[in-house]
py3Dmol code that shows the C-alpha trace and the ligand (Angstrom):
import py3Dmol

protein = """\
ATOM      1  CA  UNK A   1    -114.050 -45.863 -30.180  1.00  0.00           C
ATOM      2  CA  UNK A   2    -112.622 -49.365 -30.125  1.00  0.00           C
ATOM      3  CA  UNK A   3    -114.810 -52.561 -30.036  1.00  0.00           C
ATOM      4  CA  UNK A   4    -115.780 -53.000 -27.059  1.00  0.00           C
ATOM      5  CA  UNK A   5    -114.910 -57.130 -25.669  1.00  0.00           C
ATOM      6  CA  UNK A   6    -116.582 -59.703 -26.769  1.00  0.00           C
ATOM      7  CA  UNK A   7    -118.855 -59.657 -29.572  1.00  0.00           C
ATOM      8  CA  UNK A   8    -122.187 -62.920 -28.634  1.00  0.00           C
ATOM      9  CA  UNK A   9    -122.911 -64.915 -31.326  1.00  0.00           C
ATOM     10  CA  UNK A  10    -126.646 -65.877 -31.242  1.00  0.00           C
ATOM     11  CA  UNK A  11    -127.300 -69.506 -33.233  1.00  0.00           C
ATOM     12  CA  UNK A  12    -130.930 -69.238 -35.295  1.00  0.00           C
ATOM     13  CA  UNK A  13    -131.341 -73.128 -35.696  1.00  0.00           C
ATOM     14  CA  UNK A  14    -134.811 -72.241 -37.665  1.00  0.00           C
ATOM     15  CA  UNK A  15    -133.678 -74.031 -41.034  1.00  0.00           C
ATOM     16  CA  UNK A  16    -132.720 -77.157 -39.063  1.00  0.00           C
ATOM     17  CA  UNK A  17    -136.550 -77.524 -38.801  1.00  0.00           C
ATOM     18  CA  UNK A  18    -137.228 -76.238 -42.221  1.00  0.00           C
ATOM     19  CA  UNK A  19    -135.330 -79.684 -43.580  1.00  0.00           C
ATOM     20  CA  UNK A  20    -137.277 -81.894 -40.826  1.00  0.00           C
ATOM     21  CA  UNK A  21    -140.564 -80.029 -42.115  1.00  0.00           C
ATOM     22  CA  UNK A  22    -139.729 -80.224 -45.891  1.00  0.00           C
ATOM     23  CA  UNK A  23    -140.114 -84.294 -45.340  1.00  0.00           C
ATOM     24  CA  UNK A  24    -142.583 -84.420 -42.116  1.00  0.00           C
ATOM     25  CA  UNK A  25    -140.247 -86.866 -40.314  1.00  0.00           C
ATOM     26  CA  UNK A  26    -138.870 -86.007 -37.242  1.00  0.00           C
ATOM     27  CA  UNK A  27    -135.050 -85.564 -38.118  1.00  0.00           C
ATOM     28  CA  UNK A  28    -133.266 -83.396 -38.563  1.00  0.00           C
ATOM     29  CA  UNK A  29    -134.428 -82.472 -34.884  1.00  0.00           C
ATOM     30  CA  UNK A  30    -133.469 -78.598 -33.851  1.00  0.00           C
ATOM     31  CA  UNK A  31    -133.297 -79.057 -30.184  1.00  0.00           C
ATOM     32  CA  UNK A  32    -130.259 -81.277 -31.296  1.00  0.00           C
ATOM     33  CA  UNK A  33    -128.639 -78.368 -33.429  1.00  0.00           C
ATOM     34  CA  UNK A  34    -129.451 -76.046 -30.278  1.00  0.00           C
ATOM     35  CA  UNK A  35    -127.597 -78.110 -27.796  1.00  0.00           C
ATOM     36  CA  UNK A  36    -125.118 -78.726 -30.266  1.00  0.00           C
ATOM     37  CA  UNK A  37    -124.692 -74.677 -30.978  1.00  0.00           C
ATOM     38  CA  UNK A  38    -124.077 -74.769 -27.344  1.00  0.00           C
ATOM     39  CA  UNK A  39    -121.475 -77.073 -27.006  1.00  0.00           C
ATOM     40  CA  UNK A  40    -119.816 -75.277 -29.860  1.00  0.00           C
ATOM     41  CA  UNK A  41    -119.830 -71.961 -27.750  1.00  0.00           C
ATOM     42  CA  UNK A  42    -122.514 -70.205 -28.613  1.00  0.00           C
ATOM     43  CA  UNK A  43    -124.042 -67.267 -26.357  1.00  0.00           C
ATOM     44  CA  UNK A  44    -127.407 -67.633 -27.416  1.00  0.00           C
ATOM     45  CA  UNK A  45    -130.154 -69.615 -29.662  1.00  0.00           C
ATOM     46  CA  UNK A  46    -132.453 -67.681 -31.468  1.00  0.00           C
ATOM     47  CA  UNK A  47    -135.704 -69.304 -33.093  1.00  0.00           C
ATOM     48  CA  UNK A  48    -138.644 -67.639 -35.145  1.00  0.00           C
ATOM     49  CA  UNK A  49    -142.118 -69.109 -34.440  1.00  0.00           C
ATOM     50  CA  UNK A  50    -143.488 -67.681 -37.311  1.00  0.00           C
ATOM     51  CA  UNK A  51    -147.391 -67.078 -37.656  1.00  0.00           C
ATOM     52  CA  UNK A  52    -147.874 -69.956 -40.248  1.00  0.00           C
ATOM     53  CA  UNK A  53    -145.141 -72.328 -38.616  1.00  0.00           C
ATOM     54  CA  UNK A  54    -143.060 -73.106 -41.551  1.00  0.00           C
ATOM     55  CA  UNK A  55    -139.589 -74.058 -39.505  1.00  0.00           C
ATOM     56  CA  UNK A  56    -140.048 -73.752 -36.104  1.00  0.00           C
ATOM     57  CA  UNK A  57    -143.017 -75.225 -33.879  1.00  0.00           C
ATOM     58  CA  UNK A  58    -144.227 -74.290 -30.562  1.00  0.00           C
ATOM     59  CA  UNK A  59    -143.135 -77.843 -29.213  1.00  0.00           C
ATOM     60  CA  UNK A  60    -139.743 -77.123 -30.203  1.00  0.00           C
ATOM     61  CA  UNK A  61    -139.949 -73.261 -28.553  1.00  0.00           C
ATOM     62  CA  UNK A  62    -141.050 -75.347 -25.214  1.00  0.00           C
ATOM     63  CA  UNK A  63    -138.511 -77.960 -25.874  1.00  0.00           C
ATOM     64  CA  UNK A  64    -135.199 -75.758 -26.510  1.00  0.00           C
ATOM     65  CA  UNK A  65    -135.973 -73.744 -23.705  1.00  0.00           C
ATOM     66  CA  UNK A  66    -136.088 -76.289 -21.277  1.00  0.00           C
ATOM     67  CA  UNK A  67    -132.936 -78.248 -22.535  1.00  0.00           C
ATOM     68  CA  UNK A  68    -130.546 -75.257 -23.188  1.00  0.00           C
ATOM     69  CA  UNK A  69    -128.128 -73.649 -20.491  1.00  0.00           C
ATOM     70  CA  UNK A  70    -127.871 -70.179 -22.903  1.00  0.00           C
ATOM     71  CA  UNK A  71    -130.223 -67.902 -23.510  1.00  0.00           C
ATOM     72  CA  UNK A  72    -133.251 -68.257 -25.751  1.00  0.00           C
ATOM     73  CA  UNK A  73    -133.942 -65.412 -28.006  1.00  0.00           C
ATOM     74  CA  UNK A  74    -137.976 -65.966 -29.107  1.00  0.00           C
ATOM     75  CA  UNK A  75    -138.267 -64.270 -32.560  1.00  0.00           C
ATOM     76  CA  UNK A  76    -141.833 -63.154 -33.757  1.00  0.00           C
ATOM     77  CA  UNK A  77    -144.123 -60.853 -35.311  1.00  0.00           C
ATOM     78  CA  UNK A  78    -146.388 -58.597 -32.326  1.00  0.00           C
ATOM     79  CA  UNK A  79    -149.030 -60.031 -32.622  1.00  0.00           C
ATOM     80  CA  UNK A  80    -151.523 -61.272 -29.968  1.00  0.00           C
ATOM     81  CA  UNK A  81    -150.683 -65.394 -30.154  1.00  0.00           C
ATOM     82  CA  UNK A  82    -146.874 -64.524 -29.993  1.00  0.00           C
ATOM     83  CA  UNK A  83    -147.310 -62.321 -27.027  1.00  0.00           C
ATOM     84  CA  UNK A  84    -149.488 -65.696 -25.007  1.00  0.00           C
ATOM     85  CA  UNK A  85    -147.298 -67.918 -26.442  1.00  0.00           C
ATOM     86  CA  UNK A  86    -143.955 -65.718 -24.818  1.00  0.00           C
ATOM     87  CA  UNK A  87    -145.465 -64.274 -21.706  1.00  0.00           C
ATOM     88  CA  UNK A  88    -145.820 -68.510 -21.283  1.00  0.00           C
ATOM     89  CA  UNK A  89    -142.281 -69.878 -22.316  1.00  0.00           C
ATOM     90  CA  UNK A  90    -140.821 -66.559 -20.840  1.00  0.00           C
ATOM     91  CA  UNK A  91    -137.439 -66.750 -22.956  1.00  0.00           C
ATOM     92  CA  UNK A  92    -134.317 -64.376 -21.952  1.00  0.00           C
ATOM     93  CA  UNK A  93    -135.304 -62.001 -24.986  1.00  0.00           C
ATOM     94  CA  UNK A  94    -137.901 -61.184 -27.362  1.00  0.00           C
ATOM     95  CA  UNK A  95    -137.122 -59.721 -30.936  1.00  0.00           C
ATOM     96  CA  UNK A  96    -139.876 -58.657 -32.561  1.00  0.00           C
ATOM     97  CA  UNK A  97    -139.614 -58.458 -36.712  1.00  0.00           C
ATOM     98  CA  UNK A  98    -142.154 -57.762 -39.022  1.00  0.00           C
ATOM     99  CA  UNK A  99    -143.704 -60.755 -40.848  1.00  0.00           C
ATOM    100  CA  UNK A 100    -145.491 -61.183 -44.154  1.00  0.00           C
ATOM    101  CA  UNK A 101    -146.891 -64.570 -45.231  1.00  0.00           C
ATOM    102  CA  UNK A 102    -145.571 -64.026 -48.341  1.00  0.00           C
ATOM    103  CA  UNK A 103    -142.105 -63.201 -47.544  1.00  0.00           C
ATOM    104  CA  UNK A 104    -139.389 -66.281 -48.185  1.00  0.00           C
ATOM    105  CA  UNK A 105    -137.329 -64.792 -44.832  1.00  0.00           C
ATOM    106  CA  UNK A 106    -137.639 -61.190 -43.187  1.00  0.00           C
ATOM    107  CA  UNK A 107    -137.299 -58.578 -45.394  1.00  0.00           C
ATOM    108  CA  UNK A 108    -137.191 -55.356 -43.962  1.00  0.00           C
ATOM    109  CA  UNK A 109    -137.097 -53.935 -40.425  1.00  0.00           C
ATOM    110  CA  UNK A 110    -139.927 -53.677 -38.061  1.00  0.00           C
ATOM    111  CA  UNK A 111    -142.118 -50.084 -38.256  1.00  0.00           C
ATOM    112  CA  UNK A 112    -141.553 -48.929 -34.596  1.00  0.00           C
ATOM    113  CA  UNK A 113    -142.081 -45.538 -35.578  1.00  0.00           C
ATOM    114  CA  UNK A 114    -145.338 -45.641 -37.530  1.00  0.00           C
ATOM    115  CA  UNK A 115    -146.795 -48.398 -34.230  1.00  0.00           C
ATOM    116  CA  UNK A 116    -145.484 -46.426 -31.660  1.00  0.00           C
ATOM    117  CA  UNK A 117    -148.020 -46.690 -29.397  1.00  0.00           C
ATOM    118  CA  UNK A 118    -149.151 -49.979 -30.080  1.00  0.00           C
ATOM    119  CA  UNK A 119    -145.818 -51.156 -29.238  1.00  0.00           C
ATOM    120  CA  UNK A 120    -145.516 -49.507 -26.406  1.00  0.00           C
ATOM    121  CA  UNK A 121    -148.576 -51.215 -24.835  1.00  0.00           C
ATOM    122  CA  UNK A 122    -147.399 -54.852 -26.565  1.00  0.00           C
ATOM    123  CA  UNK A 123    -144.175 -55.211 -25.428  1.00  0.00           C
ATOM    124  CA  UNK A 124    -145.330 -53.523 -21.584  1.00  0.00           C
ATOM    125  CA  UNK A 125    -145.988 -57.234 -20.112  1.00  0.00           C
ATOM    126  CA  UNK A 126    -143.128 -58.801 -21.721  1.00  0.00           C
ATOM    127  CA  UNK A 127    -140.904 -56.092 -20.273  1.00  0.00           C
ATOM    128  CA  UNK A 128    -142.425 -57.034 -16.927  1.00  0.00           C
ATOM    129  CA  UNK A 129    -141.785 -60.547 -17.107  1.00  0.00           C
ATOM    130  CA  UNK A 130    -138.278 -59.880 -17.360  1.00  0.00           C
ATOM    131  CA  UNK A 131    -137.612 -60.929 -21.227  1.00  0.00           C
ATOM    132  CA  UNK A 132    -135.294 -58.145 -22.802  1.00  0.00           C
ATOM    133  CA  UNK A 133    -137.593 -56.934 -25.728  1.00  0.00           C
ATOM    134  CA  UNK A 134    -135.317 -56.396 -28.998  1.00  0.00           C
ATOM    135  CA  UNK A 135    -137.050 -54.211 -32.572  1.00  0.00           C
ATOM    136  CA  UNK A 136    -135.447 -55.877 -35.411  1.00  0.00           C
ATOM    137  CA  UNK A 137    -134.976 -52.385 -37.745  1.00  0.00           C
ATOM    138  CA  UNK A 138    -133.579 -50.974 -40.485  1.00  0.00           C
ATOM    139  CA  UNK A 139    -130.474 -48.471 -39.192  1.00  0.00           C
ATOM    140  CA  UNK A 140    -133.278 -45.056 -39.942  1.00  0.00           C
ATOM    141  CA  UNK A 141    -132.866 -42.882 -36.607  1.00  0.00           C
ATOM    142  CA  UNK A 142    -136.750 -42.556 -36.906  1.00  0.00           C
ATOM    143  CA  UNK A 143    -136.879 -46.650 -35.922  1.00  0.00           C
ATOM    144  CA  UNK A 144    -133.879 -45.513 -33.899  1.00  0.00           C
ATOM    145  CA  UNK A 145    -135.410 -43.358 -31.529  1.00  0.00           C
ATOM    146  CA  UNK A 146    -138.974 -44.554 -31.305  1.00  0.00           C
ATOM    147  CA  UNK A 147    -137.045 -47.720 -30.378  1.00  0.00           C
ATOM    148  CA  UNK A 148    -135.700 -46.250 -27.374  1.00  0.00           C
ATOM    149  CA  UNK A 149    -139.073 -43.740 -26.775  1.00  0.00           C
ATOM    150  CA  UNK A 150    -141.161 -46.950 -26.439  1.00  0.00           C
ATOM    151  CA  UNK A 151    -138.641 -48.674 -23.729  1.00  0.00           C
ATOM    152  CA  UNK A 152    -137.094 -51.591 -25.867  1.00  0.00           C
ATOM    153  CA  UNK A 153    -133.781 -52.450 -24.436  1.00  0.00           C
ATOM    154  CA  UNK A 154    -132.121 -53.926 -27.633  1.00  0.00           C
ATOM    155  CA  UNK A 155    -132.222 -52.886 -31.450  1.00  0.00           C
ATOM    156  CA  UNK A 156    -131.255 -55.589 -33.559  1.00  0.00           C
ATOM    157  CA  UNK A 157    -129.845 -53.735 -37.477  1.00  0.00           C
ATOM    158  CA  UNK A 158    -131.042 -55.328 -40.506  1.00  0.00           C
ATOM    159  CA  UNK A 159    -127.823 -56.032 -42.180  1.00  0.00           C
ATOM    160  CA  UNK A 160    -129.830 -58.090 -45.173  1.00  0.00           C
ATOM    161  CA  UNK A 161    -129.070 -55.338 -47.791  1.00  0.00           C
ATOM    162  CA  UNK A 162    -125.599 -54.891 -46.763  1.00  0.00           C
ATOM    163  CA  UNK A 163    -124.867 -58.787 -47.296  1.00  0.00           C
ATOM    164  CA  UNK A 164    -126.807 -58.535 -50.559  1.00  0.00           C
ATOM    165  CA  UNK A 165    -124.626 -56.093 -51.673  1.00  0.00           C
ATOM    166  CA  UNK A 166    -121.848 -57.702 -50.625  1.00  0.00           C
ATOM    167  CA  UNK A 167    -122.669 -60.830 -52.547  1.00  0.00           C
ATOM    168  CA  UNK A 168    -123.639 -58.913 -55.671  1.00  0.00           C
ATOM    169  CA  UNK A 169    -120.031 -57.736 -55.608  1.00  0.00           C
ATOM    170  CA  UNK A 170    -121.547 -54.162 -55.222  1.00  0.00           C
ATOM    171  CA  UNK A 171    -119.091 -53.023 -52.705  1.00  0.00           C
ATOM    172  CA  UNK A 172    -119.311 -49.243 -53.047  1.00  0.00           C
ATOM    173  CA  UNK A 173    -122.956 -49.555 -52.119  1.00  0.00           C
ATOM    174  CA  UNK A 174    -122.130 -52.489 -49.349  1.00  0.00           C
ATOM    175  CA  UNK A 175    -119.683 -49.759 -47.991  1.00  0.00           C
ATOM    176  CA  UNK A 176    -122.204 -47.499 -48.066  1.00  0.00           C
ATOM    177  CA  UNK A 177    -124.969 -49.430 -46.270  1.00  0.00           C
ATOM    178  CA  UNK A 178    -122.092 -50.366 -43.763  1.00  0.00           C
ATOM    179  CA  UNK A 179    -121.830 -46.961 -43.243  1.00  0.00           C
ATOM    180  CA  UNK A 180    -125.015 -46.379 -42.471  1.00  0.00           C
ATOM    181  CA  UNK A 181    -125.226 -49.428 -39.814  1.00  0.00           C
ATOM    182  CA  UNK A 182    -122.323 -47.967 -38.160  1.00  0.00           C
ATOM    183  CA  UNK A 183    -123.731 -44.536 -37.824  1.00  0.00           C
ATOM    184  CA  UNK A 184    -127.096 -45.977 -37.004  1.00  0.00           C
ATOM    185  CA  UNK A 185    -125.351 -48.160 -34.269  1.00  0.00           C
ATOM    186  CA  UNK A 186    -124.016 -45.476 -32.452  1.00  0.00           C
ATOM    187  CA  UNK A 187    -126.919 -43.549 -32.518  1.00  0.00           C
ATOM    188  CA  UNK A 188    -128.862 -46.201 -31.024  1.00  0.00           C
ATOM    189  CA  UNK A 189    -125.799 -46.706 -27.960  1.00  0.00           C
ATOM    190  CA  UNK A 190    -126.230 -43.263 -27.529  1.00  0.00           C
ATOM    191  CA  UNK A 191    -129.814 -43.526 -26.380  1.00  0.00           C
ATOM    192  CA  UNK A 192    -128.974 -46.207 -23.972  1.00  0.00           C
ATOM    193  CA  UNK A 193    -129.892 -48.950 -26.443  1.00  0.00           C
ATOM    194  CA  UNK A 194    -127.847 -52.493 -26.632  1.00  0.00           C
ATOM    195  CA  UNK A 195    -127.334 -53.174 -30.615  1.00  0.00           C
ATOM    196  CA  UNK A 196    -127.208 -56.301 -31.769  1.00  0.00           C
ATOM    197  CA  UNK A 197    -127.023 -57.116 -35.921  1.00  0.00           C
ATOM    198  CA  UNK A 198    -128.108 -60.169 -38.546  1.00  0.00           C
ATOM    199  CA  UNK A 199    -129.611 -61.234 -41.334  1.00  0.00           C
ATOM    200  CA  UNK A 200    -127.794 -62.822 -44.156  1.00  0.00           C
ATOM    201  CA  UNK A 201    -123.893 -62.604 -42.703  1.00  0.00           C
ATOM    202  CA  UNK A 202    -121.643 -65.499 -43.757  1.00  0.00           C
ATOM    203  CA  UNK A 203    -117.722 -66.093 -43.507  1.00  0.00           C
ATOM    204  CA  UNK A 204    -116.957 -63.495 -45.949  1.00  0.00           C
ATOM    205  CA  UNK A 205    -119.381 -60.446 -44.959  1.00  0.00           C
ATOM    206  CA  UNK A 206    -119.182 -60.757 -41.302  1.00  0.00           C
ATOM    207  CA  UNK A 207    -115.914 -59.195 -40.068  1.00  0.00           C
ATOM    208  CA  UNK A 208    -116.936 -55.318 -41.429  1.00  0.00           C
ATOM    209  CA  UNK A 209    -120.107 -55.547 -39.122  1.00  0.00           C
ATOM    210  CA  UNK A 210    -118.045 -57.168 -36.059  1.00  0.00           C
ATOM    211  CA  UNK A 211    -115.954 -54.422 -36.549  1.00  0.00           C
ATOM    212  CA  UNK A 212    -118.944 -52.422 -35.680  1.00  0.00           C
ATOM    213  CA  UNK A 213    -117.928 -51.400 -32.381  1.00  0.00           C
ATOM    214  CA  UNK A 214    -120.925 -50.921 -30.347  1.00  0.00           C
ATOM    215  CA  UNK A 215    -122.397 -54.065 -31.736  1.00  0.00           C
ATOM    216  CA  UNK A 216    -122.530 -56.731 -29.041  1.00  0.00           C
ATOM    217  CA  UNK A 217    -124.448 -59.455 -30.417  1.00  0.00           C
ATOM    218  CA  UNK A 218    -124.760 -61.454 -33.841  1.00  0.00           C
ATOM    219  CA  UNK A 219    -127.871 -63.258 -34.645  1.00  0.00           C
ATOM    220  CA  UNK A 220    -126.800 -65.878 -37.796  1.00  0.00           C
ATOM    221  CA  UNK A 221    -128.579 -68.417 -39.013  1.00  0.00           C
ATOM    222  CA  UNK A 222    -128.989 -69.561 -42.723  1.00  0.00           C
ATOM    223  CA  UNK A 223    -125.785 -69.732 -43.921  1.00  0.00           C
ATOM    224  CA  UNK A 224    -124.460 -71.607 -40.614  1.00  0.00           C
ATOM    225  CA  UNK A 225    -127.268 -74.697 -41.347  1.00  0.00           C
ATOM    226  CA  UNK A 226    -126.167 -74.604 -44.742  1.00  0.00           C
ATOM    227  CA  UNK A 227    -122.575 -74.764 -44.274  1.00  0.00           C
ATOM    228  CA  UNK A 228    -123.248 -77.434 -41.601  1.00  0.00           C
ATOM    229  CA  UNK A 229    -123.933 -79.804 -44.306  1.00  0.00           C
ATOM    230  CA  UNK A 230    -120.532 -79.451 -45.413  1.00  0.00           C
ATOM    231  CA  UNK A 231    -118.013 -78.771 -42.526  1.00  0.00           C
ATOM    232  CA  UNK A 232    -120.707 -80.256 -39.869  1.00  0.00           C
ATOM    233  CA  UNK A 233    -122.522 -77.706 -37.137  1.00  0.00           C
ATOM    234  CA  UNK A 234    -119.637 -77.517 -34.461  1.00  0.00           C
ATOM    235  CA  UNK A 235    -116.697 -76.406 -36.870  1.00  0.00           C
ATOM    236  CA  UNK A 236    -119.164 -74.016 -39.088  1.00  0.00           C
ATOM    237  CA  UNK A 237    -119.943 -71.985 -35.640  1.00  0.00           C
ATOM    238  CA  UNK A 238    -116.274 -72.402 -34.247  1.00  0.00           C
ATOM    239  CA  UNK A 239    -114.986 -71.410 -37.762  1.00  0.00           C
ATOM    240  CA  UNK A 240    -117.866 -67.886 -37.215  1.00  0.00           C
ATOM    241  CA  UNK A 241    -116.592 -67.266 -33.993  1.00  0.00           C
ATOM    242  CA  UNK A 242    -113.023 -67.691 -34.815  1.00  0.00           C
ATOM    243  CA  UNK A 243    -113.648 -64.561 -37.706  1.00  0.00           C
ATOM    244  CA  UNK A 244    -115.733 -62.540 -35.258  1.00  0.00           C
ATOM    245  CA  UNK A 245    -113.416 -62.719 -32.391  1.00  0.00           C
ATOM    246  CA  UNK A 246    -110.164 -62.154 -34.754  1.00  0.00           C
ATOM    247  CA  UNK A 247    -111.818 -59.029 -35.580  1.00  0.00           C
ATOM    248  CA  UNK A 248    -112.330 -57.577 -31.865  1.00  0.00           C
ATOM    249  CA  UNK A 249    -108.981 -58.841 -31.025  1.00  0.00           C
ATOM    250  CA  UNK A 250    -107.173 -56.596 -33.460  1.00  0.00           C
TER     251      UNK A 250
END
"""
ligand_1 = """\
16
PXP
N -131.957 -61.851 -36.853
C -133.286 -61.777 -37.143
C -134.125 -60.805 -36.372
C -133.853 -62.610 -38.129
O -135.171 -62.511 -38.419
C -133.047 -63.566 -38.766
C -133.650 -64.496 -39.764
O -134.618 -65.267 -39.186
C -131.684 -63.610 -38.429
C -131.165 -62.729 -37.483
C -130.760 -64.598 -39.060
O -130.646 -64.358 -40.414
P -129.933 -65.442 -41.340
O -130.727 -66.692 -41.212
O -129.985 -64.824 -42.693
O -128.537 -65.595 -40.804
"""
view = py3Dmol.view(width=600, height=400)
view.addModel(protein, "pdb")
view.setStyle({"model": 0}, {"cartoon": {"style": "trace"}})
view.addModel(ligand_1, "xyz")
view.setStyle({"model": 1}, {"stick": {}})
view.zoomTo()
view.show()
């Protein structure tokens, strides 16, 4: 199958508010970076209210979403607060990811399959007030399918061990893990799912999973802030898109 158009490259401006936070100042301010994502041609800004706040705020939810032209993906774990907090901002999408306290960033996909019914139930109301609900999962057809059995209408693949790999200089196993996101991304196209990918892709990792054909959306965040302080925000996300869209080209 070829790719299929267009890949969407989702901005997560999260660690633009992890520097304000890290002094308590107001700069550097992420609704800037979103609008600024924007003008750089991006499809989409994603942002993680996480439970204890660390990067983004709910001000800053309420503000991007009011100021931005593209769609807001709203991040979270499914928990009660999150599901208020969306059913008020009502963003374009919801992804929901698992979330530890603990944890420095995401690690690991959400259990959809061992919460089935839960889920089912949590993400009913968000479903009916038109945001498209996303499961951020590992490529296992068991997250897969209940994915698709509970009515989301986007799986978003972990591709965090695939770009550790990758940066390890482990590329047999990289390959391997790739070849397990590709086979889990058709699986979930097959059962009428739209697959989107992140975690952890950079310059050098992201053209294998762009070359994922039935992948139609990259969520990137950490690497784009960080390279921002070098090359500045615009030309880091031009420079992403320009390796995304070489790949779908050829
Ligand atoms: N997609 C999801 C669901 C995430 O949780 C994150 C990290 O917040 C990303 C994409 C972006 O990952 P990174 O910041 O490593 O590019």
């Amino acid at each position: 199958m070829t790719a299929r158009g267009k890949l969407r490259l989702g901005i997560n401006i999260d660690h633009v508010a992890t520097l304000r936070n890290a002094r308590g100042s107001a700069w550097p301010d992420p609704l800037r970076a979103a609008l600024l994502a924007q003008a750089a041609g991006a499809d989409g800004i994603t942002a993680h209210l996480r439970e204890d706040r660390r990067h983004i705020r709910d001000a800053d939810m309420a503000a991007i979403k009011a100021a931005i032209d593209i769609p807001l993906n709203f991040e979270c774990g499914a928990t009660d607060e999150m599901q208020a907090i969306c059913l008020a901002i009502t963003p374009h999408a919801v992804c929901l990811v698992p979330e530890r306290r603990e944890e420095r960033t995401t690690e690991g996909g959400l259990d959809v399959a061992g919460d089935e019914a839960r889920l089912a139930a949590y993400i009913a109301p968000l479903r009916d007030a038109g945001a498209r609900v996303s499961m951020f999962i590992s490529h296992d057809p068991r997250q897969i399918e209940a994915s698709a059995r509970i009515g989301a209408a986007v799986v978003e693949l972990h591709t965090g061990l695939y770009s550790d790999l990758h940066a390890e200089g482990r590329l047999e196993e990289a390959e391997a893990e790739l070849e397990a996101l590709r086979r889990g991304a058709a699986h979930a196209d097959a059962l009428g799912l739209e697959v989107h990918a992140g975690h952890g892709l950079t310059f050098d990792n992201v053209a294998a999973v762009a070359a994922i054909p039935q992948v139609m959306e990259l969520n990137i965040g950490h690497f784009l802030i960080g390279e921002a302080v070098f090359m500045g925000l615009g030309p880091a996300i031009e420079e992403m898109r320009r390796r995304m869209d070489a790949v779908r080209a050829g």
